[in-house]
Each structure stands twice: as C-alpha cells, then as structure tokens.
PyMOL Python script that loads the backbone (N, CA, C, O; Angstrom):
from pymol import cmd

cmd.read_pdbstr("""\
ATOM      1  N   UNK A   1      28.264 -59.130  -2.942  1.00  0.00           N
ATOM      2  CA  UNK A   1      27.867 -59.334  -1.569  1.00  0.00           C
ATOM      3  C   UNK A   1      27.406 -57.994  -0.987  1.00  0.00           C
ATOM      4  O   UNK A   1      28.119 -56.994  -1.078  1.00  0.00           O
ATOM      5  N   UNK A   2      26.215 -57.981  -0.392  1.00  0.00           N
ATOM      6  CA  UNK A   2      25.724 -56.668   0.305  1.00  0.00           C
ATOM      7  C   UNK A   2      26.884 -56.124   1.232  1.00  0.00           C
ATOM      8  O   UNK A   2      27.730 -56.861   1.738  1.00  0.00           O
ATOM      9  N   UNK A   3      26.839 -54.985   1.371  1.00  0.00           N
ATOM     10  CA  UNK A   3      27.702 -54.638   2.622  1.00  0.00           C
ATOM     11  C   UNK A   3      27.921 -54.974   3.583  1.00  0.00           C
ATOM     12  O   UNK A   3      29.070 -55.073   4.012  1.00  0.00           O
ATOM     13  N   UNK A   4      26.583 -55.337   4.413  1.00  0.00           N
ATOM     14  CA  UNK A   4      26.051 -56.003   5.827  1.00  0.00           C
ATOM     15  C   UNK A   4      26.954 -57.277   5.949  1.00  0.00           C
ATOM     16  O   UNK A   4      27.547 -57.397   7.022  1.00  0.00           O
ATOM     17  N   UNK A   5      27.180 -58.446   4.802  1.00  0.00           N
ATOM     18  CA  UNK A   5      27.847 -59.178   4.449  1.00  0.00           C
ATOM     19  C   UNK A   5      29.214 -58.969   4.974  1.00  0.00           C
ATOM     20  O   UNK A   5      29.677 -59.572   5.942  1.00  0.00           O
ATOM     21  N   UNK A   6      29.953 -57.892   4.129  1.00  0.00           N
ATOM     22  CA  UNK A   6      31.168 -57.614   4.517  1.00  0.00           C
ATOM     23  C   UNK A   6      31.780 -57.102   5.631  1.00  0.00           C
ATOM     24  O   UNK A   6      32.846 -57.409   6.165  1.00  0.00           O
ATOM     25  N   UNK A   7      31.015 -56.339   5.886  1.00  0.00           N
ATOM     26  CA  UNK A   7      31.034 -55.550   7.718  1.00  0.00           C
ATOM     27  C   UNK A   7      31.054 -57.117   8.566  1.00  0.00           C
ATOM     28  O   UNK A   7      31.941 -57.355   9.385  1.00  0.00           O
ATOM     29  N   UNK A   8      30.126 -57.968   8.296  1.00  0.00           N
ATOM     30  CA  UNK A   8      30.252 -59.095   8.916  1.00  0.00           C
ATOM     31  C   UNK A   8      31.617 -59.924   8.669  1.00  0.00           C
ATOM     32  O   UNK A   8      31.856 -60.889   9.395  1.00  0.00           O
ATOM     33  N   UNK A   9      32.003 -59.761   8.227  1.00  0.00           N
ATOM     34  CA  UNK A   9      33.200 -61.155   7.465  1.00  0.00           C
ATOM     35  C   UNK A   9      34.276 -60.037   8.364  1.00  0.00           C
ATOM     36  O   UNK A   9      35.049 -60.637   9.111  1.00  0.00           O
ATOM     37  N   UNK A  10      34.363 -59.019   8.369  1.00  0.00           N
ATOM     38  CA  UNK A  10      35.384 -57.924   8.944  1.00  0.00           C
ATOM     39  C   UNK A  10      35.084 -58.319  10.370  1.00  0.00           C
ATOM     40  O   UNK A  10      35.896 -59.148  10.781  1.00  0.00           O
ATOM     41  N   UNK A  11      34.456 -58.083  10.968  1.00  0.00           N
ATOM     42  CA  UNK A  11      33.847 -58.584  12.296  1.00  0.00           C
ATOM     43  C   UNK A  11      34.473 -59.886  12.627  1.00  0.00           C
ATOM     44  O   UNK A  11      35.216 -60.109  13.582  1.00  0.00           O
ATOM     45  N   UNK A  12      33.927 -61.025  11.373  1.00  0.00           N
ATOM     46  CA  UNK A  12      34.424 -62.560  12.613  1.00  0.00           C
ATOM     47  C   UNK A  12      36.275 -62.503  12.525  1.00  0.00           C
ATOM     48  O   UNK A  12      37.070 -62.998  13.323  1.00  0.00           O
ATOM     49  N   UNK A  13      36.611 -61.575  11.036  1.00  0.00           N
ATOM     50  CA  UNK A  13      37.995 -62.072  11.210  1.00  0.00           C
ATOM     51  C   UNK A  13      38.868 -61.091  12.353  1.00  0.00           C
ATOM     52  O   UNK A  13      39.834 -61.479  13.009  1.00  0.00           O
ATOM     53  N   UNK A  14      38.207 -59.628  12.398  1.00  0.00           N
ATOM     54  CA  UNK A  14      38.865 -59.309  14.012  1.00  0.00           C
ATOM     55  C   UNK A  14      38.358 -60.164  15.091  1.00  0.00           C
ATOM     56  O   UNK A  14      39.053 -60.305  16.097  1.00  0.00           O
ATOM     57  N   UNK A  15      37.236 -60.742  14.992  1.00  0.00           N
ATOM     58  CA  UNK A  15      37.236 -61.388  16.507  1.00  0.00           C
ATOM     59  C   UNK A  15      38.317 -62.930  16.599  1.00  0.00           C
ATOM     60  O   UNK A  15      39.061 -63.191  17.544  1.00  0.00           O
ATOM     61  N   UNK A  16      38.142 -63.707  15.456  1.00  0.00           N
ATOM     62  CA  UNK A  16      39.259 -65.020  15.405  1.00  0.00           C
ATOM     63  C   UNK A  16      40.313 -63.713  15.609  1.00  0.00           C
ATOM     64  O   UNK A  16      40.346 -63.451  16.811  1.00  0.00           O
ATOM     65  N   UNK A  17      41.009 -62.989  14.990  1.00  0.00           N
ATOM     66  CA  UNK A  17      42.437 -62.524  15.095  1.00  0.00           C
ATOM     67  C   UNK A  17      42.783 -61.999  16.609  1.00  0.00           C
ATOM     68  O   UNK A  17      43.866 -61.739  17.134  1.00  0.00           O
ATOM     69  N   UNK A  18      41.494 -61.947  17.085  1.00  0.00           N
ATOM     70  CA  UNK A  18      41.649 -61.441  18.681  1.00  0.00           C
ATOM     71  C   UNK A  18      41.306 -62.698  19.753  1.00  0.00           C
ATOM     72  O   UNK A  18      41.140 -62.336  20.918  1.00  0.00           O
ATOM     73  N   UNK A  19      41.202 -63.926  19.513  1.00  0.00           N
ATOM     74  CA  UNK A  19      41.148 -65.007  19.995  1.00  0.00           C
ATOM     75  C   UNK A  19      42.353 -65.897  19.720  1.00  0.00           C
ATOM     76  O   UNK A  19      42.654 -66.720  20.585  1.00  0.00           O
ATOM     77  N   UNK A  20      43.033 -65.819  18.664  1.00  0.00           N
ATOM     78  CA  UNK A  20      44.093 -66.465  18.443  1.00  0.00           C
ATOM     79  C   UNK A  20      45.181 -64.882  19.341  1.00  0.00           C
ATOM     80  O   UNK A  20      45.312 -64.861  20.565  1.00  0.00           O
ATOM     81  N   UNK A  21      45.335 -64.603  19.112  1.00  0.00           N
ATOM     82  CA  UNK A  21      46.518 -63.421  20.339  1.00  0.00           C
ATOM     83  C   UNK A  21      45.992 -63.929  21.818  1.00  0.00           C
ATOM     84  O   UNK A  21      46.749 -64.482  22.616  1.00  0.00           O
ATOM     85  N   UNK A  22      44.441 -63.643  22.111  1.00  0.00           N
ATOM     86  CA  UNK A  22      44.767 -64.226  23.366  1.00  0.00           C
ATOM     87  C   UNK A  22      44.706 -65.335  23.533  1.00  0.00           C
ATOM     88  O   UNK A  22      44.454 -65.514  24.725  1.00  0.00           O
ATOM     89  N   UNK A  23      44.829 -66.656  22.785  1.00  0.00           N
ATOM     90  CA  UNK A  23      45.277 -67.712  22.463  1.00  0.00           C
ATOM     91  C   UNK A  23      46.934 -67.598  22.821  1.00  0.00           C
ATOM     92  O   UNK A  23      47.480 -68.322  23.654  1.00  0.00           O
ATOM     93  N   UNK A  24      47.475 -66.781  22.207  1.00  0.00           N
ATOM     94  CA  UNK A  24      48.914 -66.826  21.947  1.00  0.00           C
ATOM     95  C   UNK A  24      49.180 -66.315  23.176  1.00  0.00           C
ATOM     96  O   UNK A  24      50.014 -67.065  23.682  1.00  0.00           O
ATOM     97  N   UNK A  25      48.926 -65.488  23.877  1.00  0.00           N
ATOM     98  CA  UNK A  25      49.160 -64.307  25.359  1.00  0.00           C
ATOM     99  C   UNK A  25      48.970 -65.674  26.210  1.00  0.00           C
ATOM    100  O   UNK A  25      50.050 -66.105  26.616  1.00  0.00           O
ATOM    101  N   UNK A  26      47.663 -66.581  26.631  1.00  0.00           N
ATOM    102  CA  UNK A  26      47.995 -67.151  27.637  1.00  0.00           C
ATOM    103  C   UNK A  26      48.971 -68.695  27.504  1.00  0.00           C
ATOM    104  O   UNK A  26      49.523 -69.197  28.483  1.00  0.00           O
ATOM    105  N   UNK A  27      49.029 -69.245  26.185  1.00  0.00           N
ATOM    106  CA  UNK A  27      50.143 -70.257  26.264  1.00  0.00           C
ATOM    107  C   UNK A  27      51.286 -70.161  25.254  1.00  0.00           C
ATOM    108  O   UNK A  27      51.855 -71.064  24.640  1.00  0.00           O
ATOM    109  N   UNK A  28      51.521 -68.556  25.233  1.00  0.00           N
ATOM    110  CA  UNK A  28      52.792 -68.636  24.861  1.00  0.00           C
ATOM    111  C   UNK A  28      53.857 -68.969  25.562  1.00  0.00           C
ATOM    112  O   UNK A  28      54.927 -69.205  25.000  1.00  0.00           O
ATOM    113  N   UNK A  29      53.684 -69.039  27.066  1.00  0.00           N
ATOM    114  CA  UNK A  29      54.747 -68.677  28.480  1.00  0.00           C
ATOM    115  C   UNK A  29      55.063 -70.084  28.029  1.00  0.00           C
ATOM    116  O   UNK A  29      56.219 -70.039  27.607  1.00  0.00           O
ATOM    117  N   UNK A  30      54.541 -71.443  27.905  1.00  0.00           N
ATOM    118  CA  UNK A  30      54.246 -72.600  27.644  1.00  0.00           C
ATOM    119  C   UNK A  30      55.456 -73.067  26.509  1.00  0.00           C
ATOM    120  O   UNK A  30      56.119 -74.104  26.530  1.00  0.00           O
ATOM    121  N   UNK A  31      55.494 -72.279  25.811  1.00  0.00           N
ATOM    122  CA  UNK A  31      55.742 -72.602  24.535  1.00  0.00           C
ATOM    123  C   UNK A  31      57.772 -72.037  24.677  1.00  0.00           C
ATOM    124  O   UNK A  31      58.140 -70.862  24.667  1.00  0.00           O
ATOM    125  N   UNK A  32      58.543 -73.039  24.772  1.00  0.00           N
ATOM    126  CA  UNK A  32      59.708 -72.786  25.643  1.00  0.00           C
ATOM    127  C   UNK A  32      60.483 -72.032  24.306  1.00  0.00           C
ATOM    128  O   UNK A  32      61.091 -71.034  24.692  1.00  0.00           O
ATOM    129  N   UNK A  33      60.596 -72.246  22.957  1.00  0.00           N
ATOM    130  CA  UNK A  33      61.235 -71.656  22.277  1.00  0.00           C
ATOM    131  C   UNK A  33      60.879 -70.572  21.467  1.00  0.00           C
ATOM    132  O   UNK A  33      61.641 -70.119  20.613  1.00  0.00           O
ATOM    133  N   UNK A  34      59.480 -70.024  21.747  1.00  0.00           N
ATOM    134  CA  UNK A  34      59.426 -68.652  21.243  1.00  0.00           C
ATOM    135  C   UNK A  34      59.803 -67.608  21.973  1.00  0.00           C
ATOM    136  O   UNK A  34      59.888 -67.626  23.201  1.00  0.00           O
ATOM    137  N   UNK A  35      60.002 -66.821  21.381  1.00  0.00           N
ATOM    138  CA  UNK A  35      61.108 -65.825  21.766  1.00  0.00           C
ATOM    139  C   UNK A  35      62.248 -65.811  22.283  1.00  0.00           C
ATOM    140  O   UNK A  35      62.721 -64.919  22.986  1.00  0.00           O
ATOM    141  N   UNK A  36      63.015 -67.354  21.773  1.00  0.00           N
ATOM    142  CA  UNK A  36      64.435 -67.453  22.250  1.00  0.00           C
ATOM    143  C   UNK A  36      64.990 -68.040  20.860  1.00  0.00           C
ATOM    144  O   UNK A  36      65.955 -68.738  21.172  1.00  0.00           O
ATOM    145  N   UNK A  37      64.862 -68.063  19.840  1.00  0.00           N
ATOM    146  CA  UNK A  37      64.843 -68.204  18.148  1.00  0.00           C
ATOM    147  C   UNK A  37      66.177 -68.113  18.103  1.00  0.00           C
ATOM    148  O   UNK A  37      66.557 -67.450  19.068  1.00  0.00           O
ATOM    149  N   UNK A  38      67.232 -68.538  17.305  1.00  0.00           N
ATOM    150  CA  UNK A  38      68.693 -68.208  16.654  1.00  0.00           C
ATOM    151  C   UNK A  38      68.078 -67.191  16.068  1.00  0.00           C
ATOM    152  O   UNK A  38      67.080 -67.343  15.363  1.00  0.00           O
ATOM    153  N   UNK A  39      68.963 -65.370  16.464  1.00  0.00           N
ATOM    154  CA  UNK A  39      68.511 -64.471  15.763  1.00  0.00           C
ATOM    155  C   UNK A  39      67.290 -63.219  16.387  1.00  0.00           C
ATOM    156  O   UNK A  39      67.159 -62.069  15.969  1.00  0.00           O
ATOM    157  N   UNK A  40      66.577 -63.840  17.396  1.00  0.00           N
ATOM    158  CA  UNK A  40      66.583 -62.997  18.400  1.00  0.00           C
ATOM    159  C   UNK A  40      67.701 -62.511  19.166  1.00  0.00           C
ATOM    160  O   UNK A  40      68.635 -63.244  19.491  1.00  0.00           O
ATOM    161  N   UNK A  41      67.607 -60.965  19.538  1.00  0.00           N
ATOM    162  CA  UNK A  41      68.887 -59.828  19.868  1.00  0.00           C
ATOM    163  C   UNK A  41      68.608 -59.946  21.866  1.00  0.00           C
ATOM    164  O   UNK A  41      67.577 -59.807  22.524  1.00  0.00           O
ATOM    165  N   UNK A  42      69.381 -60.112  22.095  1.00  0.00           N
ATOM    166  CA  UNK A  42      69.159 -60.215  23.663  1.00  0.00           C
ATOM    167  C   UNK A  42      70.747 -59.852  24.428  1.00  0.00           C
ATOM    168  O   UNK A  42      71.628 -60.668  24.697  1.00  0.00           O
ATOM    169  N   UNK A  43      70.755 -58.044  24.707  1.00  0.00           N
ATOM    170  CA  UNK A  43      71.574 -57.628  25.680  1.00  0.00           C
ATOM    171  C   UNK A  43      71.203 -57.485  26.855  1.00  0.00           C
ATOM    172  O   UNK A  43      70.117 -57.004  27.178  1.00  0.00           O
ATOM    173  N   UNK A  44      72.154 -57.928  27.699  1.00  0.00           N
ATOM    174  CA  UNK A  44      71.955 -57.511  29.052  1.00  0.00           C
ATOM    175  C   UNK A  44      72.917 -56.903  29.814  1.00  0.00           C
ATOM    176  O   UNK A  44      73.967 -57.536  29.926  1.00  0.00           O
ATOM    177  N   UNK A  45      72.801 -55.277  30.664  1.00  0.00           N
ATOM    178  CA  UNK A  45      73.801 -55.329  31.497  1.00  0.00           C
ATOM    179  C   UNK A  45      73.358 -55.109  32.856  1.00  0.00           C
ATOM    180  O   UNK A  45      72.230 -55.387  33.262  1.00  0.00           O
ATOM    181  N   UNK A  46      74.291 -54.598  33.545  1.00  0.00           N
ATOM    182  CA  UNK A  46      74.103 -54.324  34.886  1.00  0.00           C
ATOM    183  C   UNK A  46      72.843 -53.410  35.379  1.00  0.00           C
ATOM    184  O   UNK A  46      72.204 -53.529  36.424  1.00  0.00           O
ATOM    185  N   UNK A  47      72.683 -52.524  34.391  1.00  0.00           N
ATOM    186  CA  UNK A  47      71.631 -51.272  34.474  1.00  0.00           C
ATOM    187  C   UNK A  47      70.802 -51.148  32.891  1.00  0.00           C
ATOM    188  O   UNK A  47      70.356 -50.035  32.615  1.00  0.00           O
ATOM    189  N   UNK A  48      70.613 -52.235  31.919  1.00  0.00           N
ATOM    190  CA  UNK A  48      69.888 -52.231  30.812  1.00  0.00           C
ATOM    191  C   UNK A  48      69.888 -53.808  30.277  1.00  0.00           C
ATOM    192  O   UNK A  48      70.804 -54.629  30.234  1.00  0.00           O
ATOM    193  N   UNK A  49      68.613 -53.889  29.921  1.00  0.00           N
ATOM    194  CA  UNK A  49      68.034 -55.296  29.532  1.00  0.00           C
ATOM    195  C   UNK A  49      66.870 -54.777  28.314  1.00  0.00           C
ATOM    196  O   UNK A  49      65.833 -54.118  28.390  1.00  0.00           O
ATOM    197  N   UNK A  50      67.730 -55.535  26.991  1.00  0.00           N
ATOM    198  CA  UNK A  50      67.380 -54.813  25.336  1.00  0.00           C
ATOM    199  C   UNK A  50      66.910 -56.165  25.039  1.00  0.00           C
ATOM    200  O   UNK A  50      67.459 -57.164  25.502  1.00  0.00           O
ATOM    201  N   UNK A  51      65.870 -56.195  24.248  1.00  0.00           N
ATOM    202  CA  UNK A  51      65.802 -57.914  23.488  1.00  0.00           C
ATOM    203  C   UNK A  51      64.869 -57.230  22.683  1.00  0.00           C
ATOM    204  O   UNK A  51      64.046 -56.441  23.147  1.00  0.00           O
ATOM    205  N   UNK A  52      64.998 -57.571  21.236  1.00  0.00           N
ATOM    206  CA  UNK A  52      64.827 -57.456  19.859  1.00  0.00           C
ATOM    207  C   UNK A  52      64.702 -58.817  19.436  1.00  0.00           C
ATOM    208  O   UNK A  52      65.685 -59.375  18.949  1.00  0.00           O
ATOM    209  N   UNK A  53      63.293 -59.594  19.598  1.00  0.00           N
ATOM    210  CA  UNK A  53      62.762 -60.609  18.672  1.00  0.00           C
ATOM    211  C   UNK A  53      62.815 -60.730  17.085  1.00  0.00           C
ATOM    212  O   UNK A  53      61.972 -61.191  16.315  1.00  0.00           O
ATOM    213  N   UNK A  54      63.775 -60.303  16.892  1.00  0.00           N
ATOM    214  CA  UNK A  54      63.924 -60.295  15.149  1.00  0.00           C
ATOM    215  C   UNK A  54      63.330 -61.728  14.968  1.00  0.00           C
ATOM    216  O   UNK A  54      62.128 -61.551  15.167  1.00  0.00           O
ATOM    217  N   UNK A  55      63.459 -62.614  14.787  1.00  0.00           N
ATOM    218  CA  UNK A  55      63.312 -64.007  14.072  1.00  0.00           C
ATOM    219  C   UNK A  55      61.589 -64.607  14.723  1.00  0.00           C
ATOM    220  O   UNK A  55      60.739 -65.211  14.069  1.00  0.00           O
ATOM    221  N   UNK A  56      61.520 -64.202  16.102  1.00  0.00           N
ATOM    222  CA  UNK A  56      60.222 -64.760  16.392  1.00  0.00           C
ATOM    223  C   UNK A  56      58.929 -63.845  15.287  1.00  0.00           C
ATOM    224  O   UNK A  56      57.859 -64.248  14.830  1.00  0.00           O
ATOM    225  N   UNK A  57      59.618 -62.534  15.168  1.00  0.00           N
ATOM    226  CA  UNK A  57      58.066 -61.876  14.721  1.00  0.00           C
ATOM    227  C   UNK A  57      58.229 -62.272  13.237  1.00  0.00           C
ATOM    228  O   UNK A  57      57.280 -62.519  12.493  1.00  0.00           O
ATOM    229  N   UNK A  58      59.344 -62.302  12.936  1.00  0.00           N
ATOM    230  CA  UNK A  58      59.558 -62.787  11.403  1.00  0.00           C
ATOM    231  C   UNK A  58      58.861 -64.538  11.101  1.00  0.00           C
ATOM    232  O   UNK A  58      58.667 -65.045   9.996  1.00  0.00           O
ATOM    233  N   UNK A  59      58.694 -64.939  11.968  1.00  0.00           N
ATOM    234  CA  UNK A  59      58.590 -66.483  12.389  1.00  0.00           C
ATOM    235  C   UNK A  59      56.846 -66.311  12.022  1.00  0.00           C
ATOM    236  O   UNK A  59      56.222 -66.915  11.149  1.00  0.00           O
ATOM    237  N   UNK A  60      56.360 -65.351  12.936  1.00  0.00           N
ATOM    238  CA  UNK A  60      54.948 -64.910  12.821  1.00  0.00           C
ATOM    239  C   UNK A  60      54.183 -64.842  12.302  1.00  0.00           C
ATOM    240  O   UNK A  60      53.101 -65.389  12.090  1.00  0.00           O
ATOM    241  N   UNK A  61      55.338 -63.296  11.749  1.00  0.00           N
ATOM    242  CA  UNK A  61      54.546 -62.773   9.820  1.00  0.00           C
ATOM    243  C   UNK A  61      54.599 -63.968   9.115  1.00  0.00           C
ATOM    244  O   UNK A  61      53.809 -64.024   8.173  1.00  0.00           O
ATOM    245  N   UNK A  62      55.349 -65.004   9.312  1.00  0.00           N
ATOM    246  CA  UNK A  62      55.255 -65.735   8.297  1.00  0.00           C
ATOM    247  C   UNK A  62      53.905 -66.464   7.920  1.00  0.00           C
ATOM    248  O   UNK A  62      53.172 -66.462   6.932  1.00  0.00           O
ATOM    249  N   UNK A  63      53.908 -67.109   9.189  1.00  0.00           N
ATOM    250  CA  UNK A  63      52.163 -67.499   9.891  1.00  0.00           C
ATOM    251  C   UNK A  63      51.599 -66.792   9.557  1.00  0.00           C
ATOM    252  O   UNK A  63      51.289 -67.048   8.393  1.00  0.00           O
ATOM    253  N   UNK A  64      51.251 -66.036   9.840  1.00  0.00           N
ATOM    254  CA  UNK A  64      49.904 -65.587   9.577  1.00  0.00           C
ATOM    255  C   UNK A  64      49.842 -64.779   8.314  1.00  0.00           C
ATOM    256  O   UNK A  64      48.753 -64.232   8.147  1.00  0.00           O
ATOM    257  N   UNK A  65      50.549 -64.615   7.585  1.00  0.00           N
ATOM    258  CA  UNK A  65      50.658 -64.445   6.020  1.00  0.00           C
ATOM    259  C   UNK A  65      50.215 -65.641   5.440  1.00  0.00           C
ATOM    260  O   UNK A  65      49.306 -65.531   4.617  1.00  0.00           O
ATOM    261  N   UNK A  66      50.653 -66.763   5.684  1.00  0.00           N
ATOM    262  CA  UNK A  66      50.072 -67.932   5.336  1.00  0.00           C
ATOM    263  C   UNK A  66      48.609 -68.115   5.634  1.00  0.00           C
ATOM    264  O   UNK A  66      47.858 -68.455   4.719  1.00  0.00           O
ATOM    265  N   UNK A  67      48.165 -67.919   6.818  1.00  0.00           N
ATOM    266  CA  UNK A  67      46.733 -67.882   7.417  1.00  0.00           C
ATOM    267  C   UNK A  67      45.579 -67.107   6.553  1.00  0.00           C
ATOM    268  O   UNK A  67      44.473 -67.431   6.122  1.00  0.00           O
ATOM    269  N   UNK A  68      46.369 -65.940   6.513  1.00  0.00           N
ATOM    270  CA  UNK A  68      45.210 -64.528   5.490  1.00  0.00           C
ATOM    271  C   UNK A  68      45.553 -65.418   4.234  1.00  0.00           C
ATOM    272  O   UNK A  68      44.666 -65.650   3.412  1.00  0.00           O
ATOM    273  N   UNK A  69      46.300 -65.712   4.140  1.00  0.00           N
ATOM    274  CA  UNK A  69      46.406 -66.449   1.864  1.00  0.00           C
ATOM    275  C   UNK A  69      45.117 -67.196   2.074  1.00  0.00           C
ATOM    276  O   UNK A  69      44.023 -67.020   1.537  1.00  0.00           O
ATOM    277  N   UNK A  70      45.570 -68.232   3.148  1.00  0.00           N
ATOM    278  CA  UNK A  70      44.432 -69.308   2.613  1.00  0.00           C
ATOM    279  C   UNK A  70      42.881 -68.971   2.975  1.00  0.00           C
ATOM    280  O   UNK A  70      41.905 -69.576   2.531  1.00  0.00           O
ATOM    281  N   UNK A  71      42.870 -67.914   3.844  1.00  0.00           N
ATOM    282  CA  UNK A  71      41.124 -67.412   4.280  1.00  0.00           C
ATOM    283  C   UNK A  71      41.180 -67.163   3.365  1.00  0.00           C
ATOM    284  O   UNK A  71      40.495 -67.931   2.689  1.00  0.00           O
ATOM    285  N   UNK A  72      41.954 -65.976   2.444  1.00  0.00           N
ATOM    286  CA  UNK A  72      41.297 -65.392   0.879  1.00  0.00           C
ATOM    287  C   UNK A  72      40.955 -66.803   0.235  1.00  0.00           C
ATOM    288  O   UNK A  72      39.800 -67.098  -0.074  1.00  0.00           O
ATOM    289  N   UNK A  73      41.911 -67.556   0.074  1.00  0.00           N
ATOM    290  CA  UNK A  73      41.214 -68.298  -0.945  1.00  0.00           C
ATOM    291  C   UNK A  73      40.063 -69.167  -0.846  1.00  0.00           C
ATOM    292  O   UNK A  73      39.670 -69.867  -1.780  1.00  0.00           O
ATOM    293  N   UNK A  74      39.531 -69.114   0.288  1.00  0.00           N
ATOM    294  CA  UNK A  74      38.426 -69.957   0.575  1.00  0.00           C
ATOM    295  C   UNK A  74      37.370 -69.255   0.262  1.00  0.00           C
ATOM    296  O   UNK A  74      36.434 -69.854  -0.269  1.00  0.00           O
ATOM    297  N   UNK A  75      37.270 -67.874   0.506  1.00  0.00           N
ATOM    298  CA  UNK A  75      36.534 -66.768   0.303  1.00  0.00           C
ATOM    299  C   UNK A  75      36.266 -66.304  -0.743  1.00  0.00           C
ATOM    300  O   UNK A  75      35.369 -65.492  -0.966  1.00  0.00           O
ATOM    301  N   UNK A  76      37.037 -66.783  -1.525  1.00  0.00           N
ATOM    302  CA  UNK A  76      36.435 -66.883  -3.021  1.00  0.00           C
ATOM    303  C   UNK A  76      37.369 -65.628  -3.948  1.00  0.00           C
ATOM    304  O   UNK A  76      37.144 -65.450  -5.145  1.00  0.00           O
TER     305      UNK A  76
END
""", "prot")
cmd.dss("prot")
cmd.show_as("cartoon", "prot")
cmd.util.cbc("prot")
cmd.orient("prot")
C-alpha cells in the first residue's frame, strides 16, 4: 500500500477514535453504571474526595482491545 494510503487509514482511525470518546463524553453521564463498577476505589472525607476507576478502565481496555483486533483483521 502506498504511503498516502496509510497516512490515510491513520487519519480515519484517529478521527472514529475521537468520535467514539466524544461519543462516550456526552452519554456517558447517561450511562448509570459506569464508573460505579464492583472494584472501582471511591474515598471520601470531610476535606478529600479520591476515586480510582480500577474496573471501569479495565472494563474499557477490554473494549477496545477487542475493537483494534477486529479492525486489524478486516484490514487484512
């Protein structure tokens, strides 16, 4: 594949990867159990508020590890 080719294929998949986030940014608020996962870390006190999404971003990577597999394989 020429370069021009590839510079292109680099191109649509940052622009989908930047349409699906702001996909995700405006109806995640929507979406009542992400970022409240068994396994997300959530302290709170009087003077500090900590939350460590362990399980949602792990939840993620998972997604979209799955997502990049199957573009490669379509891609030949």
């Amino acid at each position: 594949m020429p370069e021009n080719g590839r510079f292109g294929w680099l191109l649509l998949m940052v622009g989908l990867s930047l349409v699906l986030t702001g996909l995700l940014w405006v109806f995640g608020p929507s979406i009542p159990w992400l970022g409240r996962l068994p396994g997300d870390i959530r302290v709170e006190g009087p003077r500090v508020r900590l939350y460590v999404p362990l399980m949602t971003c792990l939840l993620l990577s998972v997604v979209l590890t799955l997502i990049l597999w199957i573009a490669r394989q379509f891609r030949g």
